[in-house]
Residue frames as qw, qx, qy, qz and C-alpha x, y, z in Angstrom:
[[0.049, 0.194, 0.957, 0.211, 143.55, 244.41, 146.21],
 [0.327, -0.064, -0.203, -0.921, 140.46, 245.43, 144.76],
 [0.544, 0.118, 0.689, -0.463, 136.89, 244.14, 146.59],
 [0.005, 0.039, 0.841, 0.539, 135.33, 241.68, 143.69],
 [0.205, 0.690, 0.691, -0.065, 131.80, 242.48, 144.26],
 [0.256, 0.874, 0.288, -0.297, 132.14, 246.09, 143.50],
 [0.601, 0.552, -0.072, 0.573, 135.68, 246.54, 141.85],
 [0.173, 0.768, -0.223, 0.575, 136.94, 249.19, 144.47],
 [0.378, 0.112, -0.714, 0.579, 139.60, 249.17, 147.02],
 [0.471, -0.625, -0.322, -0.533, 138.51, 249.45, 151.04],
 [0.077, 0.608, -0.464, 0.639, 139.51, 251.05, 154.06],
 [0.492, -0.612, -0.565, 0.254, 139.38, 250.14, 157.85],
 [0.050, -0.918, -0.131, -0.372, 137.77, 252.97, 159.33],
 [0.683, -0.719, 0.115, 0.049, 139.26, 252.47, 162.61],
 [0.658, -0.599, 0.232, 0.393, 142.67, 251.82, 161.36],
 [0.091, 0.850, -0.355, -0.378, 143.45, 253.07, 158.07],
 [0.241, -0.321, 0.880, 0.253, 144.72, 249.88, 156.55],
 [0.730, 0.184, -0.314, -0.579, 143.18, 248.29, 153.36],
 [0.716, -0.078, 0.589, -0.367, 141.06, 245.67, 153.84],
 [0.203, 0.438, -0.848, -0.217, 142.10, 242.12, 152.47],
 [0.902, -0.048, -0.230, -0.362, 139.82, 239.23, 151.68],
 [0.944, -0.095, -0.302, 0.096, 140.86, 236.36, 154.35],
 [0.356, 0.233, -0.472, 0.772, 143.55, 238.76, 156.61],
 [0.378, -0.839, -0.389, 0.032, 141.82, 239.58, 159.92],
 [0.065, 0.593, -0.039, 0.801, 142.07, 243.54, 161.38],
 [0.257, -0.276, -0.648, 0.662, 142.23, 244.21, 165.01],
 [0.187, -0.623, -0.174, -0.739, 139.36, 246.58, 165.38],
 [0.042, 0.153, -0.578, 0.801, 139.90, 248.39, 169.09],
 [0.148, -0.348, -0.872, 0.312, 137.42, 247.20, 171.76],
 [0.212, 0.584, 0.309, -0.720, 135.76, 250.65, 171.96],
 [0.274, 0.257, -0.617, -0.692, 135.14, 250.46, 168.21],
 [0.396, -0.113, -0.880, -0.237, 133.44, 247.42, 168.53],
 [0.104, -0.461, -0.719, 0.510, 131.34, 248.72, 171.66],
 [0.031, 0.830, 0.508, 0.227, 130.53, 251.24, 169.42],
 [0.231, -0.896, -0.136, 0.354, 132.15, 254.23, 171.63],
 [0.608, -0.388, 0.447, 0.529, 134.53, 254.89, 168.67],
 [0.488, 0.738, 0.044, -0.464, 134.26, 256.90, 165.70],
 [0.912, 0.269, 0.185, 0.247, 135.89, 256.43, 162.62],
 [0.360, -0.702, 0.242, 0.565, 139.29, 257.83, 162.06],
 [0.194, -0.315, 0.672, 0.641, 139.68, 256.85, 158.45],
 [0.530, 0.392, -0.213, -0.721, 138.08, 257.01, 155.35],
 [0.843, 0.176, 0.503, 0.069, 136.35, 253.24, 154.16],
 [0.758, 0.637, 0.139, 0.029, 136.65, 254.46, 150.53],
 [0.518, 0.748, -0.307, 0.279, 140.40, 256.02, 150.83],
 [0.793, -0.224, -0.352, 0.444, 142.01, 255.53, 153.91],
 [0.265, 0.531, -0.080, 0.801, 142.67, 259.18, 154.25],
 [0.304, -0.365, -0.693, 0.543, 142.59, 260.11, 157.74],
 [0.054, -0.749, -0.378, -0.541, 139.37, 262.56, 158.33],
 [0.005, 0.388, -0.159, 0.908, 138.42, 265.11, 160.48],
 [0.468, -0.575, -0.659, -0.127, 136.18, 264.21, 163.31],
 [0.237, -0.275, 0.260, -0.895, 134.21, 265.92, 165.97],
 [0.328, -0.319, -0.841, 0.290, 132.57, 264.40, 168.98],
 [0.205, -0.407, 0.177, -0.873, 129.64, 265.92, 170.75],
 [0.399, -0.123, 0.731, -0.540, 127.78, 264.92, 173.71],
 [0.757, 0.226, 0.413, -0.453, 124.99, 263.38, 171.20],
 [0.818, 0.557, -0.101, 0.104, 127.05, 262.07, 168.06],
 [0.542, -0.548, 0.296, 0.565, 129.71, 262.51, 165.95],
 [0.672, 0.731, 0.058, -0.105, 130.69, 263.93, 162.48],
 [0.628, -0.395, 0.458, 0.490, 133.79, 262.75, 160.22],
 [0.417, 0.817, -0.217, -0.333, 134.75, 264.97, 157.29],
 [0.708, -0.206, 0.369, 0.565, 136.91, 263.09, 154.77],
 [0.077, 0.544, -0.180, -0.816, 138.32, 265.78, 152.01],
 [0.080, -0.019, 0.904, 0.419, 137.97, 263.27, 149.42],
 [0.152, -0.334, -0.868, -0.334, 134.43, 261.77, 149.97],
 [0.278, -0.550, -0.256, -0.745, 132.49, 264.16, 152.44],
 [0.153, -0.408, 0.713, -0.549, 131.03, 264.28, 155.42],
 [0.444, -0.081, -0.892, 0.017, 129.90, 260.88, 157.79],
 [0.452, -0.413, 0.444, -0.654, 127.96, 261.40, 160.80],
 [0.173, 0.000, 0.882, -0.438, 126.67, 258.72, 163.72],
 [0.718, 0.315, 0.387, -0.485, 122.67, 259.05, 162.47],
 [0.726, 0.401, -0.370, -0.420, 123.69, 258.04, 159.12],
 [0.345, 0.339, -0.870, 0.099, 126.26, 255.02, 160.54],
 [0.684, -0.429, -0.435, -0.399, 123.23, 254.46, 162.63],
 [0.732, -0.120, -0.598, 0.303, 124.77, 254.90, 165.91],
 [0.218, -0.365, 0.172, -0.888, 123.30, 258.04, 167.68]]
């Protein structure tokens, strides 16, 4: 199901499963504390590449590029 404000499907990062208007997603406790990158791509669902370091993180997806923690605002 496409999102009706913009027209295009949309991923949970954290689990990979497309988000549905009016179905609730478990999103894991450390996700939601924040201590939890994303595993998956919002825009595909394609599981990325991530790297943790003592001050961030970056997630590569092949598709859409790469994500980091200053830009998700959570460094």
């Amino acid at each position: 199901m496409a999102d009706t404000v913009t027209g295009e499907e949309r991923y949970n990062p954290y689990t990979g499963r497309r988000v549905v208007a009016g179905v609730d997603d478990a999103v894991p406790t450390a996700a939601q504390l924040g201590l939890e990158p994303p595993r998956f791509c919002e825009a595909c669902g394609r599981r990325m590449v991530v790297q943790i370091s003592p001050d961030g993180w970056w997630a590569k997806c092949s598709r859409h590029g790469v994500f980091d923690s200053i830009s998700a605002g959570r460094r």
